[in-house]
C-alpha positions in Angstrom: 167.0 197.0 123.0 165.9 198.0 126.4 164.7 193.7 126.7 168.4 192.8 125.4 170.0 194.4 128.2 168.4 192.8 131.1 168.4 189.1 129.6 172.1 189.6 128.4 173.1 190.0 132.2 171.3 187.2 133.5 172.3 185.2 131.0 175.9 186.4 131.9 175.3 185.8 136.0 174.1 182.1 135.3 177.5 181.8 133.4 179.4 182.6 136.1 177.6 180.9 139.0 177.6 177.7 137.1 180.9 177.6 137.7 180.6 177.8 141.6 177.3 175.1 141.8 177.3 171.9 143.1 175.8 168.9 140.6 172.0 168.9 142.4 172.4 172.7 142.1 173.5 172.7 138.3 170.9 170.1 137.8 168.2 171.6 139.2 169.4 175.3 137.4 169.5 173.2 133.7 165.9 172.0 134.3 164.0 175.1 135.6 165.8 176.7 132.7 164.8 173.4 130.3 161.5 174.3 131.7 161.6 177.8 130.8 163.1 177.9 127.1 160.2 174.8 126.3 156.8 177.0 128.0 158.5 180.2 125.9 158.5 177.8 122.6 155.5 176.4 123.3 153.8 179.8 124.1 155.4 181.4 120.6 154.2 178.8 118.9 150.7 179.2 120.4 150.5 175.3 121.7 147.5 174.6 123.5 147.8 173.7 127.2 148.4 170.0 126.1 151.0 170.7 124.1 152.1 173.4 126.3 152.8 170.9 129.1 154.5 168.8 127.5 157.0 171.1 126.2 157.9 172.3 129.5 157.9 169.0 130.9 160.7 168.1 127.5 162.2 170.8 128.0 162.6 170.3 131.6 164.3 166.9 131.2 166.5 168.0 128.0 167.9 171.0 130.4 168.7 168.4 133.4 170.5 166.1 130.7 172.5 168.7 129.2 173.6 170.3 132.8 174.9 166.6 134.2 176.3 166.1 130.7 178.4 169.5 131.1 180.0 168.0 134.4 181.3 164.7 133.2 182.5 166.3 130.0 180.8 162.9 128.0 178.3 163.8 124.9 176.3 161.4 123.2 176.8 161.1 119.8 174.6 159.3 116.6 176.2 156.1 114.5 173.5 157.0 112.1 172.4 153.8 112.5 169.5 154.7 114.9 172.0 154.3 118.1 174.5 156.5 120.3 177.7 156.3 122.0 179.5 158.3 124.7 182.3 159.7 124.2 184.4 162.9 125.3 182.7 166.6 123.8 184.4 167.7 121.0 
């Protein structure tokens, strides 16, 4: 519980400043935290330092997609059919 408490307020802060951030800024913020959440899984998981890079480094990338993505408002979505479109978020 005493771990809950500090990670619910950052999580909570980085809400809030997102708000206020320019793109580079909201960019950079998705991919350090991309980076983050992909050496946490890859540590968990107990990858070894191959596999440990490359998590961060896809994590990294997935987090700076998904922060641009959040700006424009556009999400890609799967025909099924192997290939995606862009189209408002639901």
């Amino acid at each position: 519980m005493t771990k809950l408490v500090p990670a619910a307020i950052l999580a909570a802060v980085l809400a809030v400043s997102g708000c206020q951030m320019t793109d580079t800024e909201r960019t950079i913020v998705g991919g350090a935290a991309g980076a983050g959440a992909g050496l946490a899984v890859s540590n968990l998981l107990g990858a070894n330092t191959n596999w440990t890079i490359i998590g961060t480094v896809a994590g990294a990338t997935a987090g700076s997609l998904l922060a641009r993505n959040t700006q424009t408002g556009q999400c890609a979505y799967a025909r099924g059919d192997g290939t995606y479109y862009e189209a408002p978020c639901r």
